[in-house]
MMTF fields as JSON, N, C-alpha, C and O atoms, coordinates in Angstrom:
{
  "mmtfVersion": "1.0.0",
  "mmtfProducer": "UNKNOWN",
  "numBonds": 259,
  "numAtoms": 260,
  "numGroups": 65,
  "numChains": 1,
  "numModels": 1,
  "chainsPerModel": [1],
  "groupsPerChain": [65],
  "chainIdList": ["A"],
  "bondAtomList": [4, 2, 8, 6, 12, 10, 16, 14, 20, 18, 24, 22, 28, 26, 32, 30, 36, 34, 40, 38, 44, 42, 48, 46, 52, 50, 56, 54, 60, 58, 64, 62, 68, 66, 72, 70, 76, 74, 80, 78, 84, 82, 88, 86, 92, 90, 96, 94, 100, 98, 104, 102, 108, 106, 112, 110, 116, 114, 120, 118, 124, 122, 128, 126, 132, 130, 136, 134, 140, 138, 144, 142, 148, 146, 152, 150, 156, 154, 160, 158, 164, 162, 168, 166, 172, 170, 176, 174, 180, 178, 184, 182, 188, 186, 192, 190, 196, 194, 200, 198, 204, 202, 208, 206, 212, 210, 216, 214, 220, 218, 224, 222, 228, 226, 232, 230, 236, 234, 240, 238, 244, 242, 248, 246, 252, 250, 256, 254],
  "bondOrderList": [1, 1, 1, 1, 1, 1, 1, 1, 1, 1, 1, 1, 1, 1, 1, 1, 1, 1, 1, 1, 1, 1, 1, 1, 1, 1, 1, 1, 1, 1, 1, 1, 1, 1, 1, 1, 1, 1, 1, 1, 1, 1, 1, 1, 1, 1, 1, 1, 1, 1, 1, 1, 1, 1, 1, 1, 1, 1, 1, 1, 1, 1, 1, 1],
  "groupList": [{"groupName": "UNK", "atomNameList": ["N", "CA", "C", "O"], "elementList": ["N", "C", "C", "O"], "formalChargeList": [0, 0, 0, 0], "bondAtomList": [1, 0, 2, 1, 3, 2], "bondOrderList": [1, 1, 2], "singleLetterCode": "X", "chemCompType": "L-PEPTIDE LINKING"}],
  "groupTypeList": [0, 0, 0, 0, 0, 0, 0, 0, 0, 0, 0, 0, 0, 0, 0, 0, 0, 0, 0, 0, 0, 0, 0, 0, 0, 0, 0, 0, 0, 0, 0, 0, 0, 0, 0, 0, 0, 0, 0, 0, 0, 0, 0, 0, 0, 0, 0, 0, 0, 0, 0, 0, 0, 0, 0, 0, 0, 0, 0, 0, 0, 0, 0, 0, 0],
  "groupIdList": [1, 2, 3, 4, 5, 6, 7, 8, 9, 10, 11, 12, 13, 14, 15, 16, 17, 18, 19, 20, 21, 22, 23, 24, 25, 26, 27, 28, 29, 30, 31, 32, 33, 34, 35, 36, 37, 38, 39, 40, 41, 42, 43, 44, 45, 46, 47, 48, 49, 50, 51, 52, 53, 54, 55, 56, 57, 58, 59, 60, 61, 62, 63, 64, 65],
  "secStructList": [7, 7, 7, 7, 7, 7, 7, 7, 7, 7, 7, 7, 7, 1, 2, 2, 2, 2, 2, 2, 2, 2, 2, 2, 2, 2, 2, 2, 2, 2, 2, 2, 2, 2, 2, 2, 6, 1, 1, 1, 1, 7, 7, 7, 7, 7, 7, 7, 7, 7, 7, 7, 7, 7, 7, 7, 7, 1, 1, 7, 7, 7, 7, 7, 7],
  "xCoordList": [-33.662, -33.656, -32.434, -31.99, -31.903, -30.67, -31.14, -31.786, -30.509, -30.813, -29.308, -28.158, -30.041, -28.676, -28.802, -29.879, -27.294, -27.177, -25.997, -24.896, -26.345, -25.496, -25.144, -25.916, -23.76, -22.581, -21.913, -20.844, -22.31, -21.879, -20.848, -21.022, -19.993, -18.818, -18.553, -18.365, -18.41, -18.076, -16.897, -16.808, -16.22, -14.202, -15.189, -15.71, -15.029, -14.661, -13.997, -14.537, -12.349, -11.208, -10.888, -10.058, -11.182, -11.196, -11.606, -10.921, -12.838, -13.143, -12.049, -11.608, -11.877, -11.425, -9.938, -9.213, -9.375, -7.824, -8.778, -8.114, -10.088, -10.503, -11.028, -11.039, -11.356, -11.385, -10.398, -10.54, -9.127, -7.755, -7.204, -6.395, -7.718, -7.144, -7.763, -7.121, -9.132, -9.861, -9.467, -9.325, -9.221, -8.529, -7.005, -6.667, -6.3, -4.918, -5.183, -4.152, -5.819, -6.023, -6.349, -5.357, -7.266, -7.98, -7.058, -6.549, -6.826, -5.1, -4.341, -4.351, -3.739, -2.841, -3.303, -2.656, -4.482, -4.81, -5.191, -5.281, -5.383, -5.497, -4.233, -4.094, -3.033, -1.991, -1.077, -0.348, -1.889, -1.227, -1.96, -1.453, -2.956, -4.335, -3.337, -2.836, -3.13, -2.506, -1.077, -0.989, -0.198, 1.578, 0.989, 0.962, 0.416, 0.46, -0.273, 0.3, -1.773, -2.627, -2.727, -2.573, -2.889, -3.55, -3.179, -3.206, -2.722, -1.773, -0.58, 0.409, -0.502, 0.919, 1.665, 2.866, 1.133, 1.657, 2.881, 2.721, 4.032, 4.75, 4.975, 5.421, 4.692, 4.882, 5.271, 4.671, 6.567, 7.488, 8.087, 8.4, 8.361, 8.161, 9.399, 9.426, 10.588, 11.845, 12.525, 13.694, 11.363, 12.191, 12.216, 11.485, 13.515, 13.887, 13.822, 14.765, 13.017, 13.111, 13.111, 12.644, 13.829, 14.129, 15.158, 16.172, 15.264, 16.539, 16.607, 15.813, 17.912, 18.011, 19.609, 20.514, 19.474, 20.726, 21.104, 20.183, 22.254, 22.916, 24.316, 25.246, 24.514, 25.579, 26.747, 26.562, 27.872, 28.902, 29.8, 29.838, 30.468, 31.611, 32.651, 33.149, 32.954, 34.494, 35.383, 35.956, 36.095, 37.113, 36.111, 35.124, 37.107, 36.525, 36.577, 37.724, 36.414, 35.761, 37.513, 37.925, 37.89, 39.393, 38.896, 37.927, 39.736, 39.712, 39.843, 40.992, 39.335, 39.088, 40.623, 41.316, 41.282, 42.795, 42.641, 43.626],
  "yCoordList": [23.704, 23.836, 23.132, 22.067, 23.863, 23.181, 23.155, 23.906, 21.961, 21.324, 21.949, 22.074, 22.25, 22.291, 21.797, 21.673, 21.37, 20.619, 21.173, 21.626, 21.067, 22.061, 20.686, 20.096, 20.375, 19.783, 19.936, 20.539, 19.477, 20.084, 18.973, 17.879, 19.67, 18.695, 18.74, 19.924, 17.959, 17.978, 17.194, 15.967, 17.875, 17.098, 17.024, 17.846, 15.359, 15.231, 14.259, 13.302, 14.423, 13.661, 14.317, 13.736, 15.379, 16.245, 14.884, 14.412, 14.559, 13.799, 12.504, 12.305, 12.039, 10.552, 11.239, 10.387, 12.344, 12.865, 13.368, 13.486, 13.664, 14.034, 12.563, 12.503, 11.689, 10.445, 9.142, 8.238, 9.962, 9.384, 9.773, 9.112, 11.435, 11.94, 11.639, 11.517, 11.46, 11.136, 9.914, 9.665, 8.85, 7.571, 7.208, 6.461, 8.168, 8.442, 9.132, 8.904, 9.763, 11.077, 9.27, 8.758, 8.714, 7.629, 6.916, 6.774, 6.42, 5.373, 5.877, 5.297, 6.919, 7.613, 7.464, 6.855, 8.074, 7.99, 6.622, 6.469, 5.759, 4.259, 3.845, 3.363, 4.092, 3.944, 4.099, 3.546, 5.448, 6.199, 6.021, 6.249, 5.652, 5.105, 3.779, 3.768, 2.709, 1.769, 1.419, 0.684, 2.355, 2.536, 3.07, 2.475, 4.352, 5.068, 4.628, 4.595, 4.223, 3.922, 2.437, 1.897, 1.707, 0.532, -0.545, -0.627, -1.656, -3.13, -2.803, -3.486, -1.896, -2.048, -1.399, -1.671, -0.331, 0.769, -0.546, -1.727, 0.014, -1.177, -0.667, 0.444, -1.402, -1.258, -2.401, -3.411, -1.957, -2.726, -2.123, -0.936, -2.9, -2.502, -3.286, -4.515, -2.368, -2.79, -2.7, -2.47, -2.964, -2.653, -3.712, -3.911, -4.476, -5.945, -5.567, -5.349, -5.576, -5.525, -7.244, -7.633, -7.736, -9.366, -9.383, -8.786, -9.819, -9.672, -11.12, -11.529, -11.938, -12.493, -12.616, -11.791, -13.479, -13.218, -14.825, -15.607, -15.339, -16.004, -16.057, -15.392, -17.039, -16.875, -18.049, -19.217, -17.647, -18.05, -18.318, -17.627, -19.48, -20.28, -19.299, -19.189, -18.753, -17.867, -18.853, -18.259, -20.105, -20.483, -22.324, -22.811, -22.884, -24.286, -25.629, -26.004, -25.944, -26.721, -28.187, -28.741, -28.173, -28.96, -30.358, -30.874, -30.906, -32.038, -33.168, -33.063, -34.128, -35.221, -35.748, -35.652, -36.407, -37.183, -38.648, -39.382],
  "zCoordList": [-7.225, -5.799, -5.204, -5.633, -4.116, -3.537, -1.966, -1.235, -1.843, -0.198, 0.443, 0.022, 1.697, 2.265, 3.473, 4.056, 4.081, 4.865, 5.979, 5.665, 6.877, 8.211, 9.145, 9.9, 8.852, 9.414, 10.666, 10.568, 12.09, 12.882, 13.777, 14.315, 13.647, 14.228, 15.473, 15.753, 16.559, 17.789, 18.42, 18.459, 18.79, 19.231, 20.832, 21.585, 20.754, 21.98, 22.452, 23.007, 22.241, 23.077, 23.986, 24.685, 24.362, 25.745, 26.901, 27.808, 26.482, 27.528, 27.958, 29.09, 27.242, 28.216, 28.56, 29.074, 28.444, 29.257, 30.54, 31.569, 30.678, 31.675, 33.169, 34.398, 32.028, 32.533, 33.423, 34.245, 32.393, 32.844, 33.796, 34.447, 34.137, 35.261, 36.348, 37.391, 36.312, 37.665, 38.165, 39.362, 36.886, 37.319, 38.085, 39.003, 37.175, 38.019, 39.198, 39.831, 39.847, 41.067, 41.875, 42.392, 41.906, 42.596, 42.964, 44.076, 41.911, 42.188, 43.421, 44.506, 43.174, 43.792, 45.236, 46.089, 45.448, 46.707, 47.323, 48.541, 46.536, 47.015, 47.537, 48.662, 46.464, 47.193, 48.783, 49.606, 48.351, 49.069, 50.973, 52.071, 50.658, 51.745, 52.242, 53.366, 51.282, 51.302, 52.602, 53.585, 51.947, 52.588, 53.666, 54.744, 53.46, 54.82, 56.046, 57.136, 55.866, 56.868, 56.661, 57.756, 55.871, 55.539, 56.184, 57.412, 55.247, 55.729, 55.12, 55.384, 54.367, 53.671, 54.455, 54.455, 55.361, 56.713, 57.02, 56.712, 57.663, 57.977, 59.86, 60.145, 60.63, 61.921, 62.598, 62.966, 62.687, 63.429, 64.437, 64.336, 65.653, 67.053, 67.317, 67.379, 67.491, 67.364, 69.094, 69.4, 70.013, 71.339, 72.4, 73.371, 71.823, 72.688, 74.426, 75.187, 74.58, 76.03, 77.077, 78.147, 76.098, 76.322, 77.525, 77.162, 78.746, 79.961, 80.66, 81.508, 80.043, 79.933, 81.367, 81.489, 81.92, 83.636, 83.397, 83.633, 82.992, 82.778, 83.493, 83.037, 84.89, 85.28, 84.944, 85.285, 84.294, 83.993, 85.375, 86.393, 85.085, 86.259, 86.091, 84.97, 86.794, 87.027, 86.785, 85.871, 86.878, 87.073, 86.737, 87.289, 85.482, 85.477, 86.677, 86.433, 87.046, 88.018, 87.575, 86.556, 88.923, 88.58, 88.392, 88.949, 87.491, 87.332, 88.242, 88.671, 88.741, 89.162, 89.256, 88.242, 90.667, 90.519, 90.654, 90.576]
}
């Protein structure tokens, strides 16, 4: 009598390139959440509206005789 025996092989490294991608996709958008909307957003408000009236002596003031 012979036994037999049914070998069934299953590939699965499919999975974790599927794993890696969901991880990279996440990232990305964290980043990207980050620069664009977040704290990393950079907003700087570049409008000196500083007015500053400084009057200068036309002519120096004569010396003392």
């Amino acid at each position: 009598m012979t036994d037999r025996n049914t070998v069934v092989v299953k590939d699965s490294g499919g999975n974790s390139g599927v794993i890696l991608g969901i991880l990279a996709i996440i990232i990305v958008l964290a980043l990207g959440w980050y620069f664009v909307m977040g704290p990393g957003a950079s907003r700087t408000n570049n409008s000196n509206d500083t007015n500053i009236n400084v009057t200068l002596p036309s002519a120096p003031a004569p010396a003392p005789s």
